[in-house]
Structure formats: structure tokens, C-alpha cells
C-alpha positions in Angstrom: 1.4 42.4 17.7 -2.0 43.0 16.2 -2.4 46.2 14.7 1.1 47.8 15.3 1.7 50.3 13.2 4.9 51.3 14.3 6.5 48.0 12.7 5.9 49.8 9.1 9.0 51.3 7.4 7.0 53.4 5.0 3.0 55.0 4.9 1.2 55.9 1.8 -1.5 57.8 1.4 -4.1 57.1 -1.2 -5.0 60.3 -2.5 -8.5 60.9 -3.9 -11.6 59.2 -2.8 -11.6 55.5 -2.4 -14.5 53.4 -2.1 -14.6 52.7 1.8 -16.9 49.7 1.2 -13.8 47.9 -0.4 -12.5 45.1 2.0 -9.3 43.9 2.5 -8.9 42.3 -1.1 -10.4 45.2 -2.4 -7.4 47.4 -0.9 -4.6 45.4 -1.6 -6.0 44.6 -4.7 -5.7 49.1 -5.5 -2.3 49.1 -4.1 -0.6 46.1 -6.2 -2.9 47.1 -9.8 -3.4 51.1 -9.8 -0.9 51.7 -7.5 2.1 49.4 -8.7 3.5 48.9 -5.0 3.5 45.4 -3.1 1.0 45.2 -0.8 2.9 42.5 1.3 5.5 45.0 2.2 6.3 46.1 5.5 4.1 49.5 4.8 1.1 50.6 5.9 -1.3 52.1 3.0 -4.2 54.9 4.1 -7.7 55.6 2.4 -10.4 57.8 3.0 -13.8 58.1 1.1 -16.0 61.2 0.3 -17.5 62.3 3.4 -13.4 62.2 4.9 -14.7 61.4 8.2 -13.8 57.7 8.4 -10.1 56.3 6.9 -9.3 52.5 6.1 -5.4 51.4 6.7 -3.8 48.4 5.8 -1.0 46.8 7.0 0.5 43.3 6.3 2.2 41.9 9.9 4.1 38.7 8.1 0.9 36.3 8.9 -1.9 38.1 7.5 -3.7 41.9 6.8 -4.9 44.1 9.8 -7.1 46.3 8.1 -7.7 49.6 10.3 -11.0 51.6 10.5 -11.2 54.6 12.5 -14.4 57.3 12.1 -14.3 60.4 13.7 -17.4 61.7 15.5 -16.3 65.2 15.1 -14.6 67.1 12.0 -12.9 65.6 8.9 -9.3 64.4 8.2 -7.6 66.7 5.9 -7.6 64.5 3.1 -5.2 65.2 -0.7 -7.8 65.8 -3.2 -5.8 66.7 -5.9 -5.2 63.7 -7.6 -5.5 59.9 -7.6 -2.3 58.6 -6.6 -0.5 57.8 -4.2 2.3 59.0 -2.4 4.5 58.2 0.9 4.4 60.0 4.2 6.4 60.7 7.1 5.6 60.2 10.3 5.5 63.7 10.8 2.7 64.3 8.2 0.8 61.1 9.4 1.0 62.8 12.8 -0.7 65.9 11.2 -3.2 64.1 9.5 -4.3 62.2 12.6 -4.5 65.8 14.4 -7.1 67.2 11.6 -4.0 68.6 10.0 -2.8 69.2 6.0 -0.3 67.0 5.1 1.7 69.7 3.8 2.0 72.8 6.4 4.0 75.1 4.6 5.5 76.7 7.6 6.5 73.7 8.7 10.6 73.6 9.0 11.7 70.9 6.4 14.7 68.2 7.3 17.7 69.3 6.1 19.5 67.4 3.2 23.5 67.0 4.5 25.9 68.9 2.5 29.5 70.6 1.8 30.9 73.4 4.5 32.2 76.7 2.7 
């Protein structure tokens, strides 16, 4: 289906400021050279530019690249600065980031990792 993003396994976010006039090519190109990941996975990759009110996502659906635009009229996404890298999300965070959200809400209650009983 065209443009289903619920068919990725994994998201990354690019973090920093990427240059939103970059194409297709131009993305996948970032994710296989400075990025190191395959860009023909089953993942869907997120960028946003300097003003942070538009994002860019790709995805590969088997056959070919949807790239995703999506510009918000009001506000800004709340978009990693810290760094250029790139790291994975979770749905959760990529639910908060589509909200106007952080990524990282440090009251939010963290999955737990199974252990040992006492």
C-alpha cells in the first residue's frame, strides 16, 4: 500500500538539520554513506531542516521509495538538535514527535527490561 508506514519494523530520526531540498537519492544517499544503515530496509528514516516546520520521511515498500512530506501550518516539531546522527525510535516517541512533543519526556514511564524475582 502506498505510503504505509506501519509496514516499517524500525524509525530513525536524523538528528540535526538536513537539507530539505535533498530528493529521494539525496536521502538514501545520507542514510547508506553518513549514516552506515541500508536504506532498502524495512525502516522508515525521518528529517527535518532549520525552520523544523516541515519533515521528509522515507520509506522503501519492496518496489520502490515513498518519500513523505508533511509541513505544519502552525508550530514546529520538536526536533534533536544536539548532534548529527542518527538514532532509532519507538513508536511511542514517533507518536510524540508527530503531537509537537520531545522525543525524550523524562516523566514518561520507561518499558521495563524482564528480570529475576527475589
Amino acid at each position: 500500500m502506498l505510503g504505509d508506514i506501519t509496514a516499517a519494523k524500525d524509525i530513525y530520526i536524523a538528528y540535526g538539520y538536513t537539507d530539505m531540498r535533498k530528493s529521494i537519492d539525496g536521502l538514501a544517499a545520507i542514510i547508506q554513506e553518513q549514516f552506515h544503515l541500508d536504506p532498502f530496509s524495512k525502516s522508515l528514516y525521518l528529517f527535518c531542516g532549520r525552520r523544523r516546520d516541515r519533515l521528509k520521511a522515507l520509506l522503501w515498500e519492496g518496489d520502490g521509495f515513498v518519500l513523505l512530506y508533511k509541513r505544519l501550518e502552525n508550530g514546529n516539531f520538536k526536533w534533536p538538535r544536539s548532534q548529527c546522527d542518527v538514532k532509532p525510535l519507538t513508536w511511542q516517541e514517533f507518536k510524540w514527535l508527530m503531537e509537537g512533543l520531545e522525543v525524550e519526556q523524562p516523566k514518561a514511564i520507561k518499558p521495563a527490561i524482564p528480570g529475576s524475582f527475589c
